[in-house]
PDB file as gemmi writes it, atoms N, CA and C in Angstrom:
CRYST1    1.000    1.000    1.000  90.00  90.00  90.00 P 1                      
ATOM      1  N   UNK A   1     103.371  73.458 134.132  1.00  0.00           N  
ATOM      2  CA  UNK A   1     102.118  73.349 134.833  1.00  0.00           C  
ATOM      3  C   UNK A   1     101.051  72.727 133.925  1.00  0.00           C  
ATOM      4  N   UNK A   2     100.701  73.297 132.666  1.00  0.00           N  
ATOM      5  CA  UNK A   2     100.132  72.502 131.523  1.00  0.00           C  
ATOM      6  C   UNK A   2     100.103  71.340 131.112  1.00  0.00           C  
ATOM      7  N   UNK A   3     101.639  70.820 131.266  1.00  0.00           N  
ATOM      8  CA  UNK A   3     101.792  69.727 130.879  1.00  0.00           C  
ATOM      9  C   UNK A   3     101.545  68.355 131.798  1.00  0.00           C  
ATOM     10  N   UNK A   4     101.448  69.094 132.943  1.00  0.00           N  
ATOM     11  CA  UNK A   4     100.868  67.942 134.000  1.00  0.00           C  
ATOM     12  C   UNK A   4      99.540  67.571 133.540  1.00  0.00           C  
ATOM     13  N   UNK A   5      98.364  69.002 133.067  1.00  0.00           N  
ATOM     14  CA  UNK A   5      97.027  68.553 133.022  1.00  0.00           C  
ATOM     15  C   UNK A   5      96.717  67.771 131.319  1.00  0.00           C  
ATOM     16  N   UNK A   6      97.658  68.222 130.665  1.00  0.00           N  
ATOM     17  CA  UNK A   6      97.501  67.786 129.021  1.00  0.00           C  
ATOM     18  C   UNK A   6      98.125  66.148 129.223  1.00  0.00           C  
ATOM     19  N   UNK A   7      99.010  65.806 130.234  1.00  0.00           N  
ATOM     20  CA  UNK A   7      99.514  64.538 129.994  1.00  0.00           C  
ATOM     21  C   UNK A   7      98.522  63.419 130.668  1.00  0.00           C  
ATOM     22  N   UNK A   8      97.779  63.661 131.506  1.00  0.00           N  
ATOM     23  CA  UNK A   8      96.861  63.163 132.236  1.00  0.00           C  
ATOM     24  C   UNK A   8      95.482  63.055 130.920  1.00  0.00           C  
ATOM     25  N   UNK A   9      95.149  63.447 129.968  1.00  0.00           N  
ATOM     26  CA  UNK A   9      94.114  63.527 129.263  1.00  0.00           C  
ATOM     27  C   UNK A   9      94.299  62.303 127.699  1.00  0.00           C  
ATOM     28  N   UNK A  10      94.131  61.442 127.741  1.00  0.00           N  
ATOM     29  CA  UNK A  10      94.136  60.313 127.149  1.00  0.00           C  
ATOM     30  C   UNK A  10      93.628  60.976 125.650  1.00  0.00           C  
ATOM     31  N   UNK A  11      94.486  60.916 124.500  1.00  0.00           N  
ATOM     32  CA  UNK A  11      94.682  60.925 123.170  1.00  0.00           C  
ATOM     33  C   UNK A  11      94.535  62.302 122.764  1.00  0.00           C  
ATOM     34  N   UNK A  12      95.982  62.875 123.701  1.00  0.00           N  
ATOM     35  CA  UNK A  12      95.701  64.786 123.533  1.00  0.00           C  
ATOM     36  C   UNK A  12      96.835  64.674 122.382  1.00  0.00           C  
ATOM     37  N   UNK A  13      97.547  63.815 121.703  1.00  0.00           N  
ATOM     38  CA  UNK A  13      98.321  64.005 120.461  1.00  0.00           C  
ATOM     39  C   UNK A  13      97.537  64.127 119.305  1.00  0.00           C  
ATOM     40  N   UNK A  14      96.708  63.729 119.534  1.00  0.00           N  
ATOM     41  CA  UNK A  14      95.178  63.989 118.635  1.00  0.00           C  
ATOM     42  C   UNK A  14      95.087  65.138 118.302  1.00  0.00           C  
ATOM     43  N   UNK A  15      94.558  65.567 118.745  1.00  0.00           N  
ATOM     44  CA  UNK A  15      94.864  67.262 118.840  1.00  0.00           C  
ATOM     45  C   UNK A  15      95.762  67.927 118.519  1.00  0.00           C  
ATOM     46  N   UNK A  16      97.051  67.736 118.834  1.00  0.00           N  
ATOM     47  CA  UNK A  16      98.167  68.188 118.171  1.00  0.00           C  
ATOM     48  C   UNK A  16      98.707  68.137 116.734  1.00  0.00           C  
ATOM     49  N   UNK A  17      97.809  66.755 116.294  1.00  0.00           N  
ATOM     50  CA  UNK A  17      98.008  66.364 114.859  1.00  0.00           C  
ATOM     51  C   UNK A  17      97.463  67.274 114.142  1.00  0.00           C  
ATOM     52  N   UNK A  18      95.735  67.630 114.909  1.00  0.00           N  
ATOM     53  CA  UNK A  18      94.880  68.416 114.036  1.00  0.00           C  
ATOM     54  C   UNK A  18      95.073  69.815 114.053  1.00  0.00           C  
ATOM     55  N   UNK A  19      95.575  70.435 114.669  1.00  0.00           N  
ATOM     56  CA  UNK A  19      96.593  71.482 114.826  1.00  0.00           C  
ATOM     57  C   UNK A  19      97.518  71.876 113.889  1.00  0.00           C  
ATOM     58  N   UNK A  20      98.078  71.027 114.016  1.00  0.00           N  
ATOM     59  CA  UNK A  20      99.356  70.561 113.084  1.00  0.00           C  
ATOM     60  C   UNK A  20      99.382  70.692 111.674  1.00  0.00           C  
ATOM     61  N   UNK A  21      98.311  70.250 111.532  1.00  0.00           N  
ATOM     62  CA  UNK A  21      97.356  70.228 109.661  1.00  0.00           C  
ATOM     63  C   UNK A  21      96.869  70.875 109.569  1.00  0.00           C  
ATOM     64  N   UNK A  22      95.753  71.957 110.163  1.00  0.00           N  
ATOM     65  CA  UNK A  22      95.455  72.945 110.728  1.00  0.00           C  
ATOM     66  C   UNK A  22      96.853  73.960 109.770  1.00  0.00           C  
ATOM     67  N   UNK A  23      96.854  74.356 110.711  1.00  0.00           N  
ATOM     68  CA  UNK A  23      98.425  75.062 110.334  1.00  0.00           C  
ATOM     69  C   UNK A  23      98.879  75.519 109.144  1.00  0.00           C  
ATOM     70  N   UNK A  24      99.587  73.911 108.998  1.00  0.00           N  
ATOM     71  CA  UNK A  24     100.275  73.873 107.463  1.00  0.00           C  
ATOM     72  C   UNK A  24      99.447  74.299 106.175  1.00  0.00           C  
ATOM     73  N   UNK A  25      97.702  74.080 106.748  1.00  0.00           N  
ATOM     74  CA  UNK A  25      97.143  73.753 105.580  1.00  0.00           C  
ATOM     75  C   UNK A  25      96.624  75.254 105.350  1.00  0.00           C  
ATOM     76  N   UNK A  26      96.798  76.175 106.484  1.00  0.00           N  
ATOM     77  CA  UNK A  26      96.226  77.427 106.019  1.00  0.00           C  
ATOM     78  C   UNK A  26      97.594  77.825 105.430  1.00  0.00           C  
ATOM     79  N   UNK A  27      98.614  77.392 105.739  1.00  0.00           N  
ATOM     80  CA  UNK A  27     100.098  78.342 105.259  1.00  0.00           C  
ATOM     81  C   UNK A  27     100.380  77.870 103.941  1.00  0.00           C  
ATOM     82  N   UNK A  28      99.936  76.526 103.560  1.00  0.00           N  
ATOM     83  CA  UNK A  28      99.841  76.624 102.082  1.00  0.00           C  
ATOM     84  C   UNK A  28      99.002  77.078 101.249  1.00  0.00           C  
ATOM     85  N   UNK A  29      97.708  77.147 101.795  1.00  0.00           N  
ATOM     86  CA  UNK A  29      96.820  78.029 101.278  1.00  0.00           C  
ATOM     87  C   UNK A  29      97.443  79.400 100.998  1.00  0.00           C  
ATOM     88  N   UNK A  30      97.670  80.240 101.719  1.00  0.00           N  
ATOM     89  CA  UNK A  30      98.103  81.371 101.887  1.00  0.00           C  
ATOM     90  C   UNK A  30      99.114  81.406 101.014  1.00  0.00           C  
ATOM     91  N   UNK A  31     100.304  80.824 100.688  1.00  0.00           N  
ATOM     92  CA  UNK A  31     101.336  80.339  99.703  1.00  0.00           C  
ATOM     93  C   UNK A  31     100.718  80.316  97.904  1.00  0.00           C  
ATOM     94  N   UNK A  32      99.652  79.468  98.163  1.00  0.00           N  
ATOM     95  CA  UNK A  32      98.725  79.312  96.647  1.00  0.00           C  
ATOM     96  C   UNK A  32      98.700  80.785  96.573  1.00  0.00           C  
ATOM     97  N   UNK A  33      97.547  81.321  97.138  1.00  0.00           N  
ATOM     98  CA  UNK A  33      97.212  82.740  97.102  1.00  0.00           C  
ATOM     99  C   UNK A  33      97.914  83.823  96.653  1.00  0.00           C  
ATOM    100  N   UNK A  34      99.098  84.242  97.402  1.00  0.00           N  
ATOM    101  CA  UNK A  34     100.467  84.968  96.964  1.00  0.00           C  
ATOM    102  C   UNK A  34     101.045  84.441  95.532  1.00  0.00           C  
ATOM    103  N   UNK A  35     101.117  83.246  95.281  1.00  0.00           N  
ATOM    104  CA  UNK A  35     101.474  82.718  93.983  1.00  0.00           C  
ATOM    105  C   UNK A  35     100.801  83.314  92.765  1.00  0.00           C  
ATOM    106  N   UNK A  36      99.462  83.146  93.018  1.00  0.00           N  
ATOM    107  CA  UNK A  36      98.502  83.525  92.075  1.00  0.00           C  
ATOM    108  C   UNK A  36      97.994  84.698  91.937  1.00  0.00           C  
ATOM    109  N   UNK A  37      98.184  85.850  92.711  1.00  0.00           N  
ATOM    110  CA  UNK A  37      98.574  87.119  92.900  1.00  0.00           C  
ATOM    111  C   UNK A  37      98.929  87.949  90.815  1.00  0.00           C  
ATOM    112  N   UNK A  38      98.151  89.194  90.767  1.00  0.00           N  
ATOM    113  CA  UNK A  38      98.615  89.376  89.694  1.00  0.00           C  
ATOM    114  C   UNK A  38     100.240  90.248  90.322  1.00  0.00           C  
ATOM    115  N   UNK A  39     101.431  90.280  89.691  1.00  0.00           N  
ATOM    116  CA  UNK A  39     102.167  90.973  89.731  1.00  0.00           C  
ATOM    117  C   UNK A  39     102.083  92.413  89.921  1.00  0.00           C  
ATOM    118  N   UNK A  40     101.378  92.774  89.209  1.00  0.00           N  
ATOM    119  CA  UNK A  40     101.149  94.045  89.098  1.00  0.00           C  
ATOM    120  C   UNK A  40     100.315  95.052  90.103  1.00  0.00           C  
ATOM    121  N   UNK A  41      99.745  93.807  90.287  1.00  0.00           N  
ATOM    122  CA  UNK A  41      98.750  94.453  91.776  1.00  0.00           C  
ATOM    123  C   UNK A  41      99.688  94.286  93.227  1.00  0.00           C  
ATOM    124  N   UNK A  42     100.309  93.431  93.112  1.00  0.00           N  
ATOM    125  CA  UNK A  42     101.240  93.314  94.659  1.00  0.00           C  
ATOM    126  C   UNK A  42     102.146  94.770  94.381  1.00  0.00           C  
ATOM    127  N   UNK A  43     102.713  94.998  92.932  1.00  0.00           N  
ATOM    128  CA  UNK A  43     103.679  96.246  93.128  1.00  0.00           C  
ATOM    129  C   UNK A  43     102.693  97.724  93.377  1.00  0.00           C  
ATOM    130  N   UNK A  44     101.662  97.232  93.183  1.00  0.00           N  
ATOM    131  CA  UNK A  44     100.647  98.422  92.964  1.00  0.00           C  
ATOM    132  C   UNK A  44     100.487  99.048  94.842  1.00  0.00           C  
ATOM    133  N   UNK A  45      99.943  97.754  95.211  1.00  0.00           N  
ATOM    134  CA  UNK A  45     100.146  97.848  96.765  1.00  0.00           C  
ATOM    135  C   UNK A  45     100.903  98.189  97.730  1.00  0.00           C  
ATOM    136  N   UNK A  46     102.581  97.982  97.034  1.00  0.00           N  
ATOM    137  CA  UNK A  46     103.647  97.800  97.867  1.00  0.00           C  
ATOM    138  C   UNK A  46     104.135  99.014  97.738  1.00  0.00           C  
ATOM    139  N   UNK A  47     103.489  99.944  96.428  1.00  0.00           N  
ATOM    140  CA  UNK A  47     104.043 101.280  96.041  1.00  0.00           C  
ATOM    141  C   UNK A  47     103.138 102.573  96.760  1.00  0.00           C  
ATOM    142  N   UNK A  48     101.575 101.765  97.116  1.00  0.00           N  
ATOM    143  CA  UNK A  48     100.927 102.670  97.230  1.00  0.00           C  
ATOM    144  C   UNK A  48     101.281 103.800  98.369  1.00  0.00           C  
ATOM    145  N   UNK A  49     101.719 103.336  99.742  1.00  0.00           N  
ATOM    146  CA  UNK A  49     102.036 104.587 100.468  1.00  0.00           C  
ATOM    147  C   UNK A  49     103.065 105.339 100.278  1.00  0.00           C  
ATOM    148  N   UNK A  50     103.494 105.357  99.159  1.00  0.00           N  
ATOM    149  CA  UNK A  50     104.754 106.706  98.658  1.00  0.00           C  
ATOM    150  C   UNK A  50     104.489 107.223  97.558  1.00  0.00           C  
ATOM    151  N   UNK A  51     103.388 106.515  96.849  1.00  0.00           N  
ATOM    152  CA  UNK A  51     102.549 107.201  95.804  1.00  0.00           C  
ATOM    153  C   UNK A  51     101.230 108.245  95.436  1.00  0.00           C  
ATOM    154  N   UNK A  52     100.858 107.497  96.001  1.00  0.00           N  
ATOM    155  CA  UNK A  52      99.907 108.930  96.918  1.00  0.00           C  
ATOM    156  C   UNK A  52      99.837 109.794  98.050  1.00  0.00           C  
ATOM    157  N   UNK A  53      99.500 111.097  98.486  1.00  0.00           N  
ATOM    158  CA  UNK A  53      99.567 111.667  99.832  1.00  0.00           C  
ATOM    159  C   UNK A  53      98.444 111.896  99.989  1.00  0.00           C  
ATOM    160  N   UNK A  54      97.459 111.724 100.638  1.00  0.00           N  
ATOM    161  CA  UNK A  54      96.769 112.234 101.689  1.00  0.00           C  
ATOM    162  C   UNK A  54      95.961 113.908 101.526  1.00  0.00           C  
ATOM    163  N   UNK A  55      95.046 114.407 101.405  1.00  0.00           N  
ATOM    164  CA  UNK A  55      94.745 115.668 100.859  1.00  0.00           C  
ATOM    165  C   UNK A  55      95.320 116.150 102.482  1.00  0.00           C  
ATOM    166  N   UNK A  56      95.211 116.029 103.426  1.00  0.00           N  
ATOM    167  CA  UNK A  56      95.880 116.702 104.641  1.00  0.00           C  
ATOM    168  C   UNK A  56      96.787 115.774 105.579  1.00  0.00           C  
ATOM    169  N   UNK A  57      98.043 115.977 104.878  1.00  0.00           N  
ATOM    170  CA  UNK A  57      99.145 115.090 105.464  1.00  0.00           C  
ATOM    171  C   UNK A  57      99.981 115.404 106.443  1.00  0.00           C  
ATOM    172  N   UNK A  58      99.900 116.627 106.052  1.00  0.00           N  
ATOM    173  CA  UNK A  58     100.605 117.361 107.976  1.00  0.00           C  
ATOM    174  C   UNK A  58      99.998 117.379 108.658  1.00  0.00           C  
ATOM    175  N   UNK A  59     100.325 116.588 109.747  1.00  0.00           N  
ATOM    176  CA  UNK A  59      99.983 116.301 111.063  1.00  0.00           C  
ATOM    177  C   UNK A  59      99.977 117.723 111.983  1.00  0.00           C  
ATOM    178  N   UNK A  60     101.099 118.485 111.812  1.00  0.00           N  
ATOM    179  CA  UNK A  60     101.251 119.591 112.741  1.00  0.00           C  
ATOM    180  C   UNK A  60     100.258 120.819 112.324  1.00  0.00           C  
ATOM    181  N   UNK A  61     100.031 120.594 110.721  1.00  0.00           N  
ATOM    182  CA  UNK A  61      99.241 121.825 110.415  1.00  0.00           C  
ATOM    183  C   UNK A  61      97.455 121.515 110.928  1.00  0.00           C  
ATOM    184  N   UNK A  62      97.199 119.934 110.908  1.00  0.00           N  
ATOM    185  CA  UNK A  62      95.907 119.739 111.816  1.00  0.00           C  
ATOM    186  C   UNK A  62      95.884 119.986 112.966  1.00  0.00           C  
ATOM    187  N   UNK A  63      96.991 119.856 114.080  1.00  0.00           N  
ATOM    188  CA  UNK A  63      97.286 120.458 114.844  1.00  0.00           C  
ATOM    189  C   UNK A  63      97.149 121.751 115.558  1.00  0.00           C  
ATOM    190  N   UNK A  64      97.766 122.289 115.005  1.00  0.00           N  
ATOM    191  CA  UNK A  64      97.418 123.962 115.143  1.00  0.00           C  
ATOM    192  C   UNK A  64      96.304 124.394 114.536  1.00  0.00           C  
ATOM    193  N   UNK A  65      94.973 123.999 113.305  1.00  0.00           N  
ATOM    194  CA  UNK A  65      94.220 124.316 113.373  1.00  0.00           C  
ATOM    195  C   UNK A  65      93.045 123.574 114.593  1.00  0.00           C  
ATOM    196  N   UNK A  66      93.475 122.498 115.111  1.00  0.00           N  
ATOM    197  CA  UNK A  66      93.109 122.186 116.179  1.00  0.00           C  
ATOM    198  C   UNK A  66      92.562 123.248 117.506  1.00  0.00           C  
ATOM    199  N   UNK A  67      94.063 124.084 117.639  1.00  0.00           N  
ATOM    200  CA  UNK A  67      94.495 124.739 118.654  1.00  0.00           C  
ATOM    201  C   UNK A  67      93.174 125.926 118.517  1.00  0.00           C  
ATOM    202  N   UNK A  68      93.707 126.626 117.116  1.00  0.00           N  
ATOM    203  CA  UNK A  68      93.370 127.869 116.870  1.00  0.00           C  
ATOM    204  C   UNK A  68      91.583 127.964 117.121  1.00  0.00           C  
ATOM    205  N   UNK A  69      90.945 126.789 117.087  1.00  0.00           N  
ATOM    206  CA  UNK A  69      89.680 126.504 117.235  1.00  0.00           C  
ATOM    207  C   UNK A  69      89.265 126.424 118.405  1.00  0.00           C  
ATOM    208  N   UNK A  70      90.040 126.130 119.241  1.00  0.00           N  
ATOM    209  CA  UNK A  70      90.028 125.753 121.052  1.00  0.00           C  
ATOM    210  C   UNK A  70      89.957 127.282 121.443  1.00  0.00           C  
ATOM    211  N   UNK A  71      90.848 127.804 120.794  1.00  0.00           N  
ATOM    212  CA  UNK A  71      91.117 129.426 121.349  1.00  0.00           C  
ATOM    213  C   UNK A  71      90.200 130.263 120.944  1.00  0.00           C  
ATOM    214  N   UNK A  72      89.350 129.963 120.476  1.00  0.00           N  
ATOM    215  CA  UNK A  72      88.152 130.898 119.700  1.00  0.00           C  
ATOM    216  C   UNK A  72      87.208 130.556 120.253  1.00  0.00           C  
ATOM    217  N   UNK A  73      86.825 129.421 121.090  1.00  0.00           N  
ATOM    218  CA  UNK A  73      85.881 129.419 121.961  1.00  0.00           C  
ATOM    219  C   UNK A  73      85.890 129.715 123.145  1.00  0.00           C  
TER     220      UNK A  73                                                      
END                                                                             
């Protein structure tokens, strides 16, 4: 259905080019970035949710003090 109204529109590859470069040029960006990354900080990151917990990490024990608060009013 698109392609009926995009083919009818005179120099829509234009667009596609700039798109196109667009694109690539943020994904190499993004590529630089990760490159230049200290090591130590990506493992720092990648470690962090099994390295630290949470001062209230049970879910069920917020839970039930949830409850116990409902029931007291």
């Amino acid at each position: 259905m698109f392609s009926i109204y995009l083919s009818s529109i005179e120099g829509i590859s234009v667009f596609a080019i700039i798109g196109l470069i667009i694109f690539f040029g943020m994904f190499a960006l993004m590529i630089l970035w990760v490159a230049k990354l200290d090591k130590k900080y990506i493992a720092h990151m990648g470690n962090m949710p099994l390295d630290e917990e949470p001062a209230s990490s049970d879910k069920s024990e917020n839970f039930n003090n949830a409850e116990t608060k409902n029931e007291i009013k």
